[in-house]
C-alpha positions, 0 to 999 in steps of 0.5 A: 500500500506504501509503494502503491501511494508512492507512485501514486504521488509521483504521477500527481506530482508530474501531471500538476507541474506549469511552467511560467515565463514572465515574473512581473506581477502577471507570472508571479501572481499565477505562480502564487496560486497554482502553488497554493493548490500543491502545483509545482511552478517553474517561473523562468524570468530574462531579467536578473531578478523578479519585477523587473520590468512594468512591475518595477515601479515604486507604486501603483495605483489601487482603484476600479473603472466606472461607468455610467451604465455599470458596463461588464468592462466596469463590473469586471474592474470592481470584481477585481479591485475588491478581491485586490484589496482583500488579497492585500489585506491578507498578505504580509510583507506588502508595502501599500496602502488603503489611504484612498483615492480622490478621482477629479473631474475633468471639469465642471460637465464631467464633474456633473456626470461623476454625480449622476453616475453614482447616482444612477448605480447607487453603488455602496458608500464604503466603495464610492462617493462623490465629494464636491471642490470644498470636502475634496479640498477638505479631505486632502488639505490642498486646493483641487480644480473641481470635486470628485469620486472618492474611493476609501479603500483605494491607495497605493501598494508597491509592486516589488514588494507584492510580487516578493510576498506572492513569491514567499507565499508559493514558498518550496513549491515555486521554483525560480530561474532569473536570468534565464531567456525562453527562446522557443517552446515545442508542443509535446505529446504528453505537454510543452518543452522550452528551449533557450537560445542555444536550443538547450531544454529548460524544462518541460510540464503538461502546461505552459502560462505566457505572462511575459507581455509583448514577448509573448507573441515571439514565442508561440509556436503557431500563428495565433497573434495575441495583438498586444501594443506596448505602451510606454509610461514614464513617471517622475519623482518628486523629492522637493515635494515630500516635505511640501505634501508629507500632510497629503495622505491620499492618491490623486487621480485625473489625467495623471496620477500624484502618489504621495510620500507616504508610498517612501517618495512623492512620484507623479505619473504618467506618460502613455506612449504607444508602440514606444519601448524605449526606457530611456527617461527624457526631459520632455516627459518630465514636462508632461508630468509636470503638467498632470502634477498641476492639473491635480494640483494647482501651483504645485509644479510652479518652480521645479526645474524639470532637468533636475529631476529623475524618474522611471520608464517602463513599457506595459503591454495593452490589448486594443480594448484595454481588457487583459487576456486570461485563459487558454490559448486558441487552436488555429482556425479557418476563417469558415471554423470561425464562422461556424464557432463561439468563443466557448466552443472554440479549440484551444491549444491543451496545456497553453495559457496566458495571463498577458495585456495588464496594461496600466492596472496590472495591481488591480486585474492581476490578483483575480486574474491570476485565480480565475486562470488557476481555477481554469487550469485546475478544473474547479469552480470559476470566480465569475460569471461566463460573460466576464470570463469571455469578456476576457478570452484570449481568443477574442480578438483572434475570433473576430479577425478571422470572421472579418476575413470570412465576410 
């Protein structure tokens, strides 16, 4: 019975084994809670060490997407929103904060849509209320253009340190490989093999999770394109301005975003670069933040000098309509299979995933992604319902393509 029960441990062990490419939120988050279920993970990473990349800024933003008719896109943002602030609240070692978020008004008709909108979802107080110019000012102790949406239990959190927590939360069963370039993959019949450059083989498993962001595209083995664009955003620091604002406590949201020093360094963000991937920060791009900085509050950019500061670029990778893509992977079809096929009737490559088009709220999608793609793999019951899941099939895009070329 002994040897019987060995056996039967080794087999489990092998079939519950993903390999994962990318360690940015994306890829670690999904090591996480494959890990959580007993799954063995190898997470390769081409960078030296993990968040490295669009995960590598010193804070991001914690709020949803409103809309006015409480669109799925909408529904979708605050599902993954609340569950972000719940995995947070349960997670040590994350550097963030509930301090909550002030979203201003564009001007005075968005502020007046801003009203009706929550007036219109009646949506709970604990998660939204609109405060006019006077209680926004009164709430952050510094003069704002208009009123707005306020978010209680939004904020800020540092990336690096939650993509480090998930990592210490997989614990033995995540194994890592910095510094380690994926250079091709090869459908097996039992899984996936990975090859770097050399065609050396990495390692092998029944599945493979693409969360490694434009790079993702490279490496499928078939021509399924995932019609990612890297986005290119540039934040700036702003030490002069700690001292000046060590009283702000809240995140400040309009065109631009401003975090304050309470996340360790005032920081104001950010530019939004399409099919730009260079990392190099400039001068014009300061200007820009500047800008935003002022927008959010008036006079705060007056007397800084732009040469003198530093900041941080990184590149995201987005989808055309700003919906992340989680699941698994399309087979190839013909423009007549498509025709004739639904996303939930369309095959998929067995044993490939992506957790990939994060985008500018790769804090906020990334915890509830990451659960509903376990929950996929694993076979257990899903996190949402069907329409949310298709609102972000992979296949989506592919689909539609394919029946535009039929017409």
């Amino acid at each position: 019975m002994a040897n019987a029960r060995q056996s039967e441990y080794v087999i489990n062990k092998t079939v519950n084994k993903a390999l994962v490419i990318g360690a940015g939120i994306a890829g670690i988050a999904i090591s996480e809670r494959l890990a959580h279920r007993g799954w063995q993970v190898e997470l390769f990473e081409r960078n030296a060490a993990p968040a490295e990349a669009a995960s590598g800024n010193p804070s991001g933003v914690l709020l949803p997407l409103l809309t006015r008719d409480d669109a799925p896109a909408a529904r979708l943002s605050r599902a993954c929103y609340q569950h972000a602030l719940r995995r947070l609240a349960e997670l040590p070692g994350v550097r963030w904060s509930p301090c909550g978020v002030l979203q201003i008004a564009r001007d005075a008709t968005h502020e007046a849509l801003q009203r009706l909108t929550l007036e219109e979802l009646n949506l709970p107080a604990e998660l939204v209320s609109f405060l006019d110019k006077k209680a926004a000012e009164t709430r952050t102790g510094h003069a704002v253009a208009h009123g707005g949406w306020w978010f209680p239990g939004g904020g800020w959190v540092d990336p690096v340190s939650l993509c480090k927590a998930l990592l210490a939360a997989g614990k033995t069963h995540i194994q890592t490989h910095y510094g380690v370039a994926v250079a091709r993959m090869e459908q097996t019949p039992t899984g996936w093999k990975l090859f770097d450059s050399t065609d050396h083989l990495l390692s092998s498993a029944p599945h493979v999770i693409l969360a490694n962001a434009q790079a993702a595209d490279a490496l499928l083995p078939y021509p399924v394109p995932l019609k990612l664009t890297p986005i290119r955003g540039q934040i700036t620091y702003l030490p002069a301005l700690t001292e000046s604002y060590s009283s702000l406590e809240t995140v400040l949201c309009r065109a631009g975003y401003f975090i304050p020093p309470t996340s360790g360094l005032a920081c104001v963000g950010a530019s939004f670069d399409r099919n730009d991937s260079n990392l190099q920060t400039r001068l014009s791009d300061h200007l820009g933040n500047l800008q935003r900085l002022d927008d959010l509050l008036p006079g705060a950019a007056q007397n800084i000098d732009a040469s003198t500061l530093t900041g941080r670029a990184g590149v995201r990778a987005a989808t055309r309509d700003h919906l992340p893509l989680i699941g698994p992977l399309p087979a190839p079809l013909t423009p007549r299979q498509a025709g004739q096929l639904g996303l939930s009737s369309l095959p998929r490559q067995p044993g490939l995933h992506a957790l990939l088009g994060l985008g500018a709220r790769g804090m906020v999608w990334a915890p509830l992604a990451a659960e509903l793609l376990a929950c996929q793999i694993t076979q257990a019951s899903l996190p949402l319902d069907k329409r949310l899941i298709q609102l972000v099939d992979p296949a989506r895009f592919y689909l539609h393509d394919l029946r535009r070329k039929q017409k």
